[in-house]
mmCIF file of the N, C-alpha and C atoms, coordinates in Angstrom:
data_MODEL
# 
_entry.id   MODEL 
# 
loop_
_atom_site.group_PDB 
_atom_site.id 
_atom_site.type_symbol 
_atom_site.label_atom_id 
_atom_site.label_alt_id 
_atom_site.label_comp_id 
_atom_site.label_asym_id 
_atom_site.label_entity_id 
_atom_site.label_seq_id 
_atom_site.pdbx_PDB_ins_code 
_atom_site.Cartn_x 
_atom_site.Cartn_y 
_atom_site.Cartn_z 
_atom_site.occupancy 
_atom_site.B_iso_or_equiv 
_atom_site.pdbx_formal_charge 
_atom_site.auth_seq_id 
_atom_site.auth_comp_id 
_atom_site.auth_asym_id 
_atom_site.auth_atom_id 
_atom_site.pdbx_PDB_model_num 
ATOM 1   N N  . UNK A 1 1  ? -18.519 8.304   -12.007 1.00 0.00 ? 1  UNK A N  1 
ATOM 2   C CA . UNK A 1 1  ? -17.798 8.337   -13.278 1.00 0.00 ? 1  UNK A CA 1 
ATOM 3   C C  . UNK A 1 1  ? -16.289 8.263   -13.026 1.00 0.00 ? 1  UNK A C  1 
ATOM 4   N N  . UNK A 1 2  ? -15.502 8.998   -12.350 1.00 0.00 ? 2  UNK A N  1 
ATOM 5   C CA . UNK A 1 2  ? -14.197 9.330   -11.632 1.00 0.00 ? 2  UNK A CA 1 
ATOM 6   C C  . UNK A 1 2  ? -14.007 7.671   -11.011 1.00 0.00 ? 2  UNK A C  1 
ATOM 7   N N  . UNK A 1 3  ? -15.095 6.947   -10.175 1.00 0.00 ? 3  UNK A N  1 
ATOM 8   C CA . UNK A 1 3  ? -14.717 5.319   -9.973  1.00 0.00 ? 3  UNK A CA 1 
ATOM 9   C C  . UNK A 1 3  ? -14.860 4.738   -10.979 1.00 0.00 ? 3  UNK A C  1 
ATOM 10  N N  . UNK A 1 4  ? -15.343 4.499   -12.052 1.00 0.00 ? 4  UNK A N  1 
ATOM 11  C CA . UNK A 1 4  ? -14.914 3.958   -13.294 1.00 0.00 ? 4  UNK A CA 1 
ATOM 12  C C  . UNK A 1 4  ? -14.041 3.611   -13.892 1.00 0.00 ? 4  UNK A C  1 
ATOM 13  N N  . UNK A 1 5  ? -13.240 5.221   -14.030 1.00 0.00 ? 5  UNK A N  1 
ATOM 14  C CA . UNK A 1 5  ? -12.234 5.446   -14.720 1.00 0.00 ? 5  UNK A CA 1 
ATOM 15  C C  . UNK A 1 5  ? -10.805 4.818   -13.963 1.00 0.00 ? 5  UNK A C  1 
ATOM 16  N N  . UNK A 1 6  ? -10.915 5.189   -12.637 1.00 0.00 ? 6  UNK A N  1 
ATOM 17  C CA . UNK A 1 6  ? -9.935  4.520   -11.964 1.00 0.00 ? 6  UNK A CA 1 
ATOM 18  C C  . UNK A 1 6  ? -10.108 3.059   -12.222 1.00 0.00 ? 6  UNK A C  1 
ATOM 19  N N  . UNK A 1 7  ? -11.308 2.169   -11.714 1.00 0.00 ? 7  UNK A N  1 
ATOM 20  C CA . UNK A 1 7  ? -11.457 0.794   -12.023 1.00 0.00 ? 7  UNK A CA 1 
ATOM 21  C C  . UNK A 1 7  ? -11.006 0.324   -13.246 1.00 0.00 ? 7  UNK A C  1 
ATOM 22  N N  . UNK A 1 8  ? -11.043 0.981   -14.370 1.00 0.00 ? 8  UNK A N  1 
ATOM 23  C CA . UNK A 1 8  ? -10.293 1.033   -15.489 1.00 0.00 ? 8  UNK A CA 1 
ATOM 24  C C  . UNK A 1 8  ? -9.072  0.896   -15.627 1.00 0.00 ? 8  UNK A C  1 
ATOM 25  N N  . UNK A 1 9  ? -8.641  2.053   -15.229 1.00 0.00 ? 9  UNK A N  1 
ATOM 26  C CA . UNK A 1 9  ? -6.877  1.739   -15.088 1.00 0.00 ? 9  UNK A CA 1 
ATOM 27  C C  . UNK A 1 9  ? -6.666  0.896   -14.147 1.00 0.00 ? 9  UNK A C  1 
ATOM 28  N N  . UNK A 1 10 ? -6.956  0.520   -12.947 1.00 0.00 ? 10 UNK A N  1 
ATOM 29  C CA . UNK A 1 10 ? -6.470  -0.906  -12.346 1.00 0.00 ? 10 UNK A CA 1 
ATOM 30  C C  . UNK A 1 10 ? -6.583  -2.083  -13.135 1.00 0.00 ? 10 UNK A C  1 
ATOM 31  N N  . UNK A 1 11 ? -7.648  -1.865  -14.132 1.00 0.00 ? 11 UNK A N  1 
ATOM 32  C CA . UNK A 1 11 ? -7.666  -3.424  -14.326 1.00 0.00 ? 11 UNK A CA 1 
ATOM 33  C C  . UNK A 1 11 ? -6.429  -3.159  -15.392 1.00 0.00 ? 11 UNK A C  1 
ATOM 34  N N  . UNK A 1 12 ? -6.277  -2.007  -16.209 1.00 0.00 ? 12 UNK A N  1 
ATOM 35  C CA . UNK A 1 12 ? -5.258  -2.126  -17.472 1.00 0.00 ? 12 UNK A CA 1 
ATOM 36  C C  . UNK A 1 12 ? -4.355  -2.221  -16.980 1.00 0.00 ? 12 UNK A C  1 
ATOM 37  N N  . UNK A 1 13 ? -3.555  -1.677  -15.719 1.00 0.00 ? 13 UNK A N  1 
ATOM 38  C CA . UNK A 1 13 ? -2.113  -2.187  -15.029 1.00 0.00 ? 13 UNK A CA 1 
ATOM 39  C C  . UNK A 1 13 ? -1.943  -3.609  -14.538 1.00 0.00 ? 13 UNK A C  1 
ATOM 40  N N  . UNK A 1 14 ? -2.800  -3.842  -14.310 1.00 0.00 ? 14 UNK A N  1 
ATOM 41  C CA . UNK A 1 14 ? -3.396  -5.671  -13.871 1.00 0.00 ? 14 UNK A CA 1 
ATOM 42  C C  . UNK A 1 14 ? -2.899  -6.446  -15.236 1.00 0.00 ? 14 UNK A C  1 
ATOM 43  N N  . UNK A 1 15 ? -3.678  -5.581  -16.423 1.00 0.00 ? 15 UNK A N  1 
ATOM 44  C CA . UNK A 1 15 ? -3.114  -6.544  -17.904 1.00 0.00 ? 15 UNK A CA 1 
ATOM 45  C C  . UNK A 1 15 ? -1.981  -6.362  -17.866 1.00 0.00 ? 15 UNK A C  1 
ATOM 46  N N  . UNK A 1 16 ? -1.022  -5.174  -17.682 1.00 0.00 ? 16 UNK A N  1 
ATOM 47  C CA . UNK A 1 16 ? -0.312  -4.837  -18.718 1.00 0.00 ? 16 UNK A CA 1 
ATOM 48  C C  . UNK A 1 16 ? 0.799   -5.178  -17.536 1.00 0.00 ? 16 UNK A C  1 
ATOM 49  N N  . UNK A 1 17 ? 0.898   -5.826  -16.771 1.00 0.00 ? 17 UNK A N  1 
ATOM 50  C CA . UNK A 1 17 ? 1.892   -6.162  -15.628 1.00 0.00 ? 17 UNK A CA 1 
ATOM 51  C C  . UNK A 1 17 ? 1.838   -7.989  -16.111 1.00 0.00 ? 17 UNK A C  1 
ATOM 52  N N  . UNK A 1 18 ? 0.339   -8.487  -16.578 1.00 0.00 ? 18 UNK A N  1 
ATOM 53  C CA . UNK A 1 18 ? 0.524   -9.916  -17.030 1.00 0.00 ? 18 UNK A CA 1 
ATOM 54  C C  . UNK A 1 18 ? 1.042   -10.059 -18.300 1.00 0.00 ? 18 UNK A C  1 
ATOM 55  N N  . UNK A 1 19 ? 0.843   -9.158  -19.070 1.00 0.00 ? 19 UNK A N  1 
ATOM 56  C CA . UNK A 1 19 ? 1.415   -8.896  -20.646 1.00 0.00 ? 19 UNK A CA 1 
ATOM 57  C C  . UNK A 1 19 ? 3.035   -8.799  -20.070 1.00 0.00 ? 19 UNK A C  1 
ATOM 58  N N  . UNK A 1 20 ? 4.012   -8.221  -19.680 1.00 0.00 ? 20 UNK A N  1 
ATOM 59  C CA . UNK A 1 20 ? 5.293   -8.411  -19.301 1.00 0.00 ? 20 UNK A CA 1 
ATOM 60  C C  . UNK A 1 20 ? 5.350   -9.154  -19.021 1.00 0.00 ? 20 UNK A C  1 
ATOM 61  N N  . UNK A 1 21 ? 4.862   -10.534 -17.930 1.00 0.00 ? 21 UNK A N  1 
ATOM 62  C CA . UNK A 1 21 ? 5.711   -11.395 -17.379 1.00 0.00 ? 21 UNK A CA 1 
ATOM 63  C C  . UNK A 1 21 ? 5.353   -12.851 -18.384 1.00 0.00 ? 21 UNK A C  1 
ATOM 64  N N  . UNK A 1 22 ? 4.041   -12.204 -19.677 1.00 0.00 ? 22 UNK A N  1 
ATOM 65  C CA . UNK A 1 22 ? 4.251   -13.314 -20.618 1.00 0.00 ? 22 UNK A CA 1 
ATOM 66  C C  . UNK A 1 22 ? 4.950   -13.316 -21.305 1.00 0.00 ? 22 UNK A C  1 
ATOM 67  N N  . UNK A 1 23 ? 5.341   -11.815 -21.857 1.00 0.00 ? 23 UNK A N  1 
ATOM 68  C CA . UNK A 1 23 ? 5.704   -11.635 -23.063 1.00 0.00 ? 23 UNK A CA 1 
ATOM 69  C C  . UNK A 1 23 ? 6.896   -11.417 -22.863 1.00 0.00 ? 23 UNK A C  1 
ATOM 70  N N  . UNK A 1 24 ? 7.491   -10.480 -21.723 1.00 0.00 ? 24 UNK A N  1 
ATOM 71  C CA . UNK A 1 24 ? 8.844   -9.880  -21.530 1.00 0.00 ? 24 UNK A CA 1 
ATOM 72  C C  . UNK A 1 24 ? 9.068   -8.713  -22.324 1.00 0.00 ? 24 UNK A C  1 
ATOM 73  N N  . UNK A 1 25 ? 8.649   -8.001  -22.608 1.00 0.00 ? 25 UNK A N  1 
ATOM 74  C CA . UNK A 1 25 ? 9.167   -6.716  -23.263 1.00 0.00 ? 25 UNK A CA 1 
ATOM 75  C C  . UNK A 1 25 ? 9.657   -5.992  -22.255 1.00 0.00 ? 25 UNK A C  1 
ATOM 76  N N  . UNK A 1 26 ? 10.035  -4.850  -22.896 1.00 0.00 ? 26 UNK A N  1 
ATOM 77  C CA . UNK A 1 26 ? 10.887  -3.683  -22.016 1.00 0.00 ? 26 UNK A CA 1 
ATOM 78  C C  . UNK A 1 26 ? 9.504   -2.873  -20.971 1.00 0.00 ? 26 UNK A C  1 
ATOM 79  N N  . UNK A 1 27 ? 9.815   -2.801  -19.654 1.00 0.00 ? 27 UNK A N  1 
ATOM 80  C CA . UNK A 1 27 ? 8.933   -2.133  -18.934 1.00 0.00 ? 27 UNK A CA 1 
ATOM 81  C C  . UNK A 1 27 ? 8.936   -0.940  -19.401 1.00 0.00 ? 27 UNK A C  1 
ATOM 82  N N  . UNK A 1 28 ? 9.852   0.019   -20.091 1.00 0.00 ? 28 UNK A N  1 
ATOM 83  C CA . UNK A 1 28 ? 8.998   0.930   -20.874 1.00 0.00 ? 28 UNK A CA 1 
ATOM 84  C C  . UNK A 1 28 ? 7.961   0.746   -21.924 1.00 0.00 ? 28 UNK A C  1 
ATOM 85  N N  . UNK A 1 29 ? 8.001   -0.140  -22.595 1.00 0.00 ? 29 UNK A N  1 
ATOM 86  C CA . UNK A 1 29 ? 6.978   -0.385  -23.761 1.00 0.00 ? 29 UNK A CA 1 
ATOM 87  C C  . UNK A 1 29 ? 5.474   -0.319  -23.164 1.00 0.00 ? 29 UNK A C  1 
ATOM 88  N N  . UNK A 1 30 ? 5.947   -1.368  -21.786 1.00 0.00 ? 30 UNK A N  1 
ATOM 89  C CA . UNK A 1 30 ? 4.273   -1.885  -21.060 1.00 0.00 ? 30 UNK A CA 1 
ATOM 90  C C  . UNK A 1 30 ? 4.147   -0.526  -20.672 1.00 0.00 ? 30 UNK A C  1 
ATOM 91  N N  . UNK A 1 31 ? 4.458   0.657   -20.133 1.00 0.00 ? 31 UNK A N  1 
ATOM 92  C CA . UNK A 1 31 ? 4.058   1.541   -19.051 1.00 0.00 ? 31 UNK A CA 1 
ATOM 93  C C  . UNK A 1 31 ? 3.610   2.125   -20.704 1.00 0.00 ? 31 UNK A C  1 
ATOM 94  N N  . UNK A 1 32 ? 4.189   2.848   -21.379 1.00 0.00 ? 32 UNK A N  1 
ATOM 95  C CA . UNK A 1 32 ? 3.315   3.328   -23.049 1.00 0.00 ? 32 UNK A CA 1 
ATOM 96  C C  . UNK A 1 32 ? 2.483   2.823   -23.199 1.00 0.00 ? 32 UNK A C  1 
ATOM 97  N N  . UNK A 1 33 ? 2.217   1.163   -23.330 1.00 0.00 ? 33 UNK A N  1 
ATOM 98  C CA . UNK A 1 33 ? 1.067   1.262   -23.794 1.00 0.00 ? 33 UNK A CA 1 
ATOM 99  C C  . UNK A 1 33 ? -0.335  0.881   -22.761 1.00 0.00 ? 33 UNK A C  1 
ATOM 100 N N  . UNK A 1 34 ? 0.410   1.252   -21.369 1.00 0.00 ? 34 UNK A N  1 
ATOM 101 C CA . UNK A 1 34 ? -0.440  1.182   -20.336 1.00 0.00 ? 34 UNK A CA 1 
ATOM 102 C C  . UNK A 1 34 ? -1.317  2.981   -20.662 1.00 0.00 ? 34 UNK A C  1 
ATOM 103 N N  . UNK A 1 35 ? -0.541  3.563   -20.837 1.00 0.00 ? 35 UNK A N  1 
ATOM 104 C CA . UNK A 1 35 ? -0.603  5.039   -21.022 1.00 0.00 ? 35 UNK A CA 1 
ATOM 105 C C  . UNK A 1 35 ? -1.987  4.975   -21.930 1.00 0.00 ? 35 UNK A C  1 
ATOM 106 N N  . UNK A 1 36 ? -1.333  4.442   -23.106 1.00 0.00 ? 36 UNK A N  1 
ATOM 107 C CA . UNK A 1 36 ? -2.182  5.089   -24.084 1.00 0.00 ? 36 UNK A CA 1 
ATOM 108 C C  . UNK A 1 36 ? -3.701  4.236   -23.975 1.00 0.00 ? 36 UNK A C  1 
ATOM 109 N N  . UNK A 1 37 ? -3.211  2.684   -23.339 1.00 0.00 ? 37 UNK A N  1 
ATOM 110 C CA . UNK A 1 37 ? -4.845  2.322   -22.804 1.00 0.00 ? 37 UNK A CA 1 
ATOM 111 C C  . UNK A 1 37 ? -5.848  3.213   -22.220 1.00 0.00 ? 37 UNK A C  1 
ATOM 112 N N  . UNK A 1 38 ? -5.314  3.426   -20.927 1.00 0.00 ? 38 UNK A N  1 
ATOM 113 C CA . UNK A 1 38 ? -5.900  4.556   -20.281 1.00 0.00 ? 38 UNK A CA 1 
ATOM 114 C C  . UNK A 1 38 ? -6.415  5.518   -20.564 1.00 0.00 ? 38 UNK A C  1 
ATOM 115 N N  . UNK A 1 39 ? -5.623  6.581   -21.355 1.00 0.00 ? 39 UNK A N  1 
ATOM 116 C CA . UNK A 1 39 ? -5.849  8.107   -22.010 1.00 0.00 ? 39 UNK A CA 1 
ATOM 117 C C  . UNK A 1 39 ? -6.938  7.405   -22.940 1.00 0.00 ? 39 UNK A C  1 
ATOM 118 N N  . UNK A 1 40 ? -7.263  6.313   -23.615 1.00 0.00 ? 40 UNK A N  1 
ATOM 119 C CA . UNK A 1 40 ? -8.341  5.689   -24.201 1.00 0.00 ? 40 UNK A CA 1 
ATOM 120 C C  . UNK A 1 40 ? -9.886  5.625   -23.859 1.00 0.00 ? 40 UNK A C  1 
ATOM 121 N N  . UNK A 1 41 ? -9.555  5.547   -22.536 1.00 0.00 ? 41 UNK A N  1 
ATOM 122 C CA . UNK A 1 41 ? -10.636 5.067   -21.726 1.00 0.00 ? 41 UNK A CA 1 
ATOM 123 C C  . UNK A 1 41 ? -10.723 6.238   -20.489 1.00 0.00 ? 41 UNK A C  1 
ATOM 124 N N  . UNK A 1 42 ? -9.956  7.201   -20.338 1.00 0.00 ? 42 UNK A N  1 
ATOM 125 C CA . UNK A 1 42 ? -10.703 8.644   -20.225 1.00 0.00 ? 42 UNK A CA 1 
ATOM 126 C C  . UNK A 1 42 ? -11.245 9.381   -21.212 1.00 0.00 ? 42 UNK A C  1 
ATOM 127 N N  . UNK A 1 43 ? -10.303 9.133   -22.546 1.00 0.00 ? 43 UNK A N  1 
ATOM 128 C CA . UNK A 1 43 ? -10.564 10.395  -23.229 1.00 0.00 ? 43 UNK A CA 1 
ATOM 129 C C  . UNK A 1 43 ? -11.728 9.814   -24.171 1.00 0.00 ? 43 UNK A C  1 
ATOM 130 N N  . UNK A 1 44 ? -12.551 8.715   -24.447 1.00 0.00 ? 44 UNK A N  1 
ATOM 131 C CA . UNK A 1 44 ? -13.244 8.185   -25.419 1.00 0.00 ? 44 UNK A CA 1 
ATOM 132 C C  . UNK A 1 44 ? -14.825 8.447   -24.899 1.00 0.00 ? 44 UNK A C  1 
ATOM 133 N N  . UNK A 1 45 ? -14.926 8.033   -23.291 1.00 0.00 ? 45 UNK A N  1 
ATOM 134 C CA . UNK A 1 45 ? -15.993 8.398   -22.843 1.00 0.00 ? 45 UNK A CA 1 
ATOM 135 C C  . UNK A 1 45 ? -16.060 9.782   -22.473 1.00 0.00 ? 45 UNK A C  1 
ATOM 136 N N  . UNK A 1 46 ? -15.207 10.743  -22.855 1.00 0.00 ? 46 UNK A N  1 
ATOM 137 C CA . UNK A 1 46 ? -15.775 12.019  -22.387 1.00 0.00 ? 46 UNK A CA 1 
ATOM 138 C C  . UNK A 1 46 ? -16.256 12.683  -23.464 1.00 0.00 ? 46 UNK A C  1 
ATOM 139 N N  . UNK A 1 47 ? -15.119 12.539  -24.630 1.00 0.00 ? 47 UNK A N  1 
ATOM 140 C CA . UNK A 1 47 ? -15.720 12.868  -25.778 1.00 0.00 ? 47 UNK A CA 1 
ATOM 141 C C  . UNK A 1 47 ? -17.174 12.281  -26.506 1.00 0.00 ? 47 UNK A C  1 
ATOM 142 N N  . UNK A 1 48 ? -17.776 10.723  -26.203 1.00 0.00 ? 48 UNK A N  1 
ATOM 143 C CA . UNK A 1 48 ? -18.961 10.124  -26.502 1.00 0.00 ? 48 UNK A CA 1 
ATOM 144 C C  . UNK A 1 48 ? -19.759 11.180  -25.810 1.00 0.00 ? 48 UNK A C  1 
ATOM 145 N N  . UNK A 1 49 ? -19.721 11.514  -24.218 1.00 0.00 ? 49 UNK A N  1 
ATOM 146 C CA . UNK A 1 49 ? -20.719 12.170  -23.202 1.00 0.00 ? 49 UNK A CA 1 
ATOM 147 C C  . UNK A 1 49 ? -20.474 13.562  -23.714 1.00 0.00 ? 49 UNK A C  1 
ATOM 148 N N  . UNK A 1 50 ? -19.807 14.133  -24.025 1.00 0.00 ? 50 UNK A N  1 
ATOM 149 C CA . UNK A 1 50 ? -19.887 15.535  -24.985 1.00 0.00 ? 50 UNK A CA 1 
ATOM 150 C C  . UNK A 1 50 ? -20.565 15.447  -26.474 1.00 0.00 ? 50 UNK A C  1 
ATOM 151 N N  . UNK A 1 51 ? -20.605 14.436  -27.121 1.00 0.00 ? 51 UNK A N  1 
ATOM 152 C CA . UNK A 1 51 ? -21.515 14.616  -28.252 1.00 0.00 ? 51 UNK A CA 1 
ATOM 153 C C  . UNK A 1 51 ? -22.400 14.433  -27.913 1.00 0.00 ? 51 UNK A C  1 
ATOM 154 N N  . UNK A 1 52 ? -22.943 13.279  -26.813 1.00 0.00 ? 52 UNK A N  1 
ATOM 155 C CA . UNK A 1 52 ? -24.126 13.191  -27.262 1.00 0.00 ? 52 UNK A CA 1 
ATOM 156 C C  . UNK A 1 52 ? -25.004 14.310  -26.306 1.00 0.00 ? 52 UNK A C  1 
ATOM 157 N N  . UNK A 1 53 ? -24.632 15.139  -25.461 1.00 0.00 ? 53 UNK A N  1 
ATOM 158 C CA . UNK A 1 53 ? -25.025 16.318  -24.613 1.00 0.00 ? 53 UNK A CA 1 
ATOM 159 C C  . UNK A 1 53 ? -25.126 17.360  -25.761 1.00 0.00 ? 53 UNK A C  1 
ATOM 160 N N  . UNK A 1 54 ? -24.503 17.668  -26.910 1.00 0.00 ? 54 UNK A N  1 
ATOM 161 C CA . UNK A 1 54 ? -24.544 18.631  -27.946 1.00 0.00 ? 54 UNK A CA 1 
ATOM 162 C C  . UNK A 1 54 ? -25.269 17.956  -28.706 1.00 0.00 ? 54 UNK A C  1 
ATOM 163 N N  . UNK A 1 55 ? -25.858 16.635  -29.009 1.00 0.00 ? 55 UNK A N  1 
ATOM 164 C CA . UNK A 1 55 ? -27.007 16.555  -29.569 1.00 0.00 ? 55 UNK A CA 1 
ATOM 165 C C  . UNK A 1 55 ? -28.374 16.656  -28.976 1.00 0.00 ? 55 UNK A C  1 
ATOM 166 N N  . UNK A 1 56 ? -28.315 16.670  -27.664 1.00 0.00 ? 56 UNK A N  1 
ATOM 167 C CA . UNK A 1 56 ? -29.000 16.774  -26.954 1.00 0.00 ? 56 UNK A CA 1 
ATOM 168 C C  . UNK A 1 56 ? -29.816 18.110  -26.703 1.00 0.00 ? 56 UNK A C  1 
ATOM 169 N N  . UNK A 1 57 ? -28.843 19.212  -26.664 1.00 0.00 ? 57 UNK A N  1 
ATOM 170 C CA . UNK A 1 57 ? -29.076 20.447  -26.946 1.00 0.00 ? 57 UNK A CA 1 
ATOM 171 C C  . UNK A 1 57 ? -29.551 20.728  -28.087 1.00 0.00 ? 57 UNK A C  1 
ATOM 172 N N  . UNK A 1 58 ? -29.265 20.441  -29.195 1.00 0.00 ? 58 UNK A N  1 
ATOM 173 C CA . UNK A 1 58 ? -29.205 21.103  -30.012 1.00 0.00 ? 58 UNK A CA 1 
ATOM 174 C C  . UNK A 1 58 ? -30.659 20.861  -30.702 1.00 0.00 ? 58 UNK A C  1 
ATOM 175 N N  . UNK A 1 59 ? -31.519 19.435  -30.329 1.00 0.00 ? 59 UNK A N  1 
ATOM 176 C CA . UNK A 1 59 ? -32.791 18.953  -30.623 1.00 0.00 ? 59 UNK A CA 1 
ATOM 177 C C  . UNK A 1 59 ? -33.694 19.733  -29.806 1.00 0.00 ? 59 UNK A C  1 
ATOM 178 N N  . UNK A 1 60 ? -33.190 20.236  -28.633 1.00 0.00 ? 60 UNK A N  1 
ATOM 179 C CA . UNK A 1 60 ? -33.781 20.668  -27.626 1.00 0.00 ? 60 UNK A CA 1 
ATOM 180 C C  . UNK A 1 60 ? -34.407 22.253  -28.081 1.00 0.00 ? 60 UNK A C  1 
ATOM 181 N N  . UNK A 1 61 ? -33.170 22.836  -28.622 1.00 0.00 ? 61 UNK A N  1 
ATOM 182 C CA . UNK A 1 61 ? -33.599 23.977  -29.547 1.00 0.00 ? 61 UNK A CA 1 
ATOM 183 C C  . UNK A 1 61 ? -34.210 24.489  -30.254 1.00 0.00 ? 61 UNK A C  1 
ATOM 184 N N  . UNK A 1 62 ? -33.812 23.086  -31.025 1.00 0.00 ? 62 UNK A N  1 
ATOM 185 C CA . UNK A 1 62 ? -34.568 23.390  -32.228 1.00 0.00 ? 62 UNK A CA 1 
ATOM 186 C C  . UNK A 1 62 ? -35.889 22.788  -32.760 1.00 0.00 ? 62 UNK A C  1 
# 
């Protein structure tokens, strides 16, 4: 899971390094919205794998 997530962010610094040299924006803009790619793609699959483990439980219960 932990190699995923990294493989993830390589490939989004991979985009977001070709997104600057198409587009030219300010290398702060790209590193933000390199950021918020990322925090996307940790924080989306942990929260999916936490619901569906609390639905999991909770059928289990009941």
């Amino acid at each position: 899971m932990k190699f995923l997530g990294l493989l993830s962010l390589l490939i989004i610094l991979i985009c977001s390094i070709a997104f600057v040299s198409i587009s030219e924006i300010s290398e702060l803009t790209t590193v933000l919205i390199g950021l918020v790619l990322a925090g996307c793609c940790y924080v989306l699959p942990f929260f999916l794998a936490l619901s569906i483990y609390s639905k999991k439980r909770d059928t289990e219960y009941n």
